[in-house]
C-alpha positions as CSV (number, residue, x, y, z in Angstrom):
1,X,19.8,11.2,-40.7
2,X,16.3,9.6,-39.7
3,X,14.2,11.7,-37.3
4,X,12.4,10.2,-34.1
5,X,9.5,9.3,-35.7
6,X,11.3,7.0,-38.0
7,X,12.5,5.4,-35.3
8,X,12.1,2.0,-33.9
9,X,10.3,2.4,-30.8
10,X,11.3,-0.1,-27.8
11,X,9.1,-2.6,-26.7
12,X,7.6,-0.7,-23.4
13,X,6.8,2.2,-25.4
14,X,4.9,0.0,-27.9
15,X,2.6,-2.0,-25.7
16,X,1.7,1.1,-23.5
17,X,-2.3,1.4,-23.4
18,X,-4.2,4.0,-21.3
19,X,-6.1,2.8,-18.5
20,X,-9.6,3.5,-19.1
21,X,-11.1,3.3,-15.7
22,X,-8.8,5.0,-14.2
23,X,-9.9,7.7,-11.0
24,X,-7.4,10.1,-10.1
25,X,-7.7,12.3,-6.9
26,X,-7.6,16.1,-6.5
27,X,-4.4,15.8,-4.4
28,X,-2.5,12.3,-4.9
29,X,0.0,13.7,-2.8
30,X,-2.0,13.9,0.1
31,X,-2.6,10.3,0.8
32,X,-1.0,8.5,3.4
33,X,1.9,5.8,1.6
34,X,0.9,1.9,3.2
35,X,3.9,0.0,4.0
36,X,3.6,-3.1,3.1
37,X,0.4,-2.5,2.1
38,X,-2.6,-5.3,0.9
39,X,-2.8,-7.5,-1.7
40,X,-5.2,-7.2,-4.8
41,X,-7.0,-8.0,-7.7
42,X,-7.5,-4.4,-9.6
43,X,-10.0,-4.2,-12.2
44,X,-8.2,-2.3,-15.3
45,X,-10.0,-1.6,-18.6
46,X,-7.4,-1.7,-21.4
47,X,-8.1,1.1,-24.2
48,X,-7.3,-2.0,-26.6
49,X,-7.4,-5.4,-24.7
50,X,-10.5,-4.6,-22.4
51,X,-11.7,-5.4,-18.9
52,X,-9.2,-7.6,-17.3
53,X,-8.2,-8.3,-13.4
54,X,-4.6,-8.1,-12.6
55,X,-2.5,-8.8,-9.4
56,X,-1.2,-5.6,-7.6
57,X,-0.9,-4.1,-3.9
58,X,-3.0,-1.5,-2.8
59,X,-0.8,1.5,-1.5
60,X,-3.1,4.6,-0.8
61,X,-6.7,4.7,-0.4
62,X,-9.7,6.4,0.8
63,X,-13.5,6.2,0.7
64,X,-13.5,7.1,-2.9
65,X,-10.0,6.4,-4.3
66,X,-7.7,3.5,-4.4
67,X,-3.9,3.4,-6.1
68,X,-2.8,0.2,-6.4
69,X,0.8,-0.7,-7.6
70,X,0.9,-3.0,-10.8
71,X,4.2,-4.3,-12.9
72,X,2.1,-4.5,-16.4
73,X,4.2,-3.5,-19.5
74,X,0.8,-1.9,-20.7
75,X,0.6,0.9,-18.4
76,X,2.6,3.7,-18.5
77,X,3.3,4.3,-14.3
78,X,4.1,2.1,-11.2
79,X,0.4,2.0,-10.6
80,X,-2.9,2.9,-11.2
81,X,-5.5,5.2,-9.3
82,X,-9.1,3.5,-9.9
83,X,-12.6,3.3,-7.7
84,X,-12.7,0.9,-4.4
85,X,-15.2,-1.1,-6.5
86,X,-12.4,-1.9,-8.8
87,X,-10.0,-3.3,-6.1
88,X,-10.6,-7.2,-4.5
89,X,-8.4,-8.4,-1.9
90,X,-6.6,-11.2,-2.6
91,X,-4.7,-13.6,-0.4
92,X,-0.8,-12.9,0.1
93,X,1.4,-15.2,-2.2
């Protein structure tokens, strides 16, 4: 019998890559949830593919946090908590 490691790993699992900029808070759970909340551009630097700017909606957010929802295969959650220089608004598609 093979063991996990052996295993083939699926495709989400392979691509993950940790978000180098990333800025968590003290207490995520604190922050007020925005419904429907804004569109943005969210700087993420890739541990592999670099600086890049990719198309999310920013949820929760104060003067020194912001998490923004993203659907990128790279990264491991919903969404990524980064610095409000890091965020752009973008105009709703």
């Amino acid at each position: 019998m093979r063991g996990m490691q052996e295993r083939e790993q699926p495709e989400h699992v392979l691509n993950r890559q940790e978000v180098l900029n990333h800025h968590w808070p003290r207490e995520p759970q604190g922050y007020r949830y925005y419904e429907p909340g804004i569109p943005v551009q969210v700087r993420i630097v890739w541990e592999q593919d670099g600086e890049e700017f990719v198309e999310g909606v920013a949820r929760c957010w104060d003067p020194s946090h912001v998490y923004v929802e993203v659907r990128d295969i790279r990264n491991a959650t919903n969404g990524v908590w980064v610095k409000p220089h890091d965020v752009y608004r973008r105009l709703p598609t």
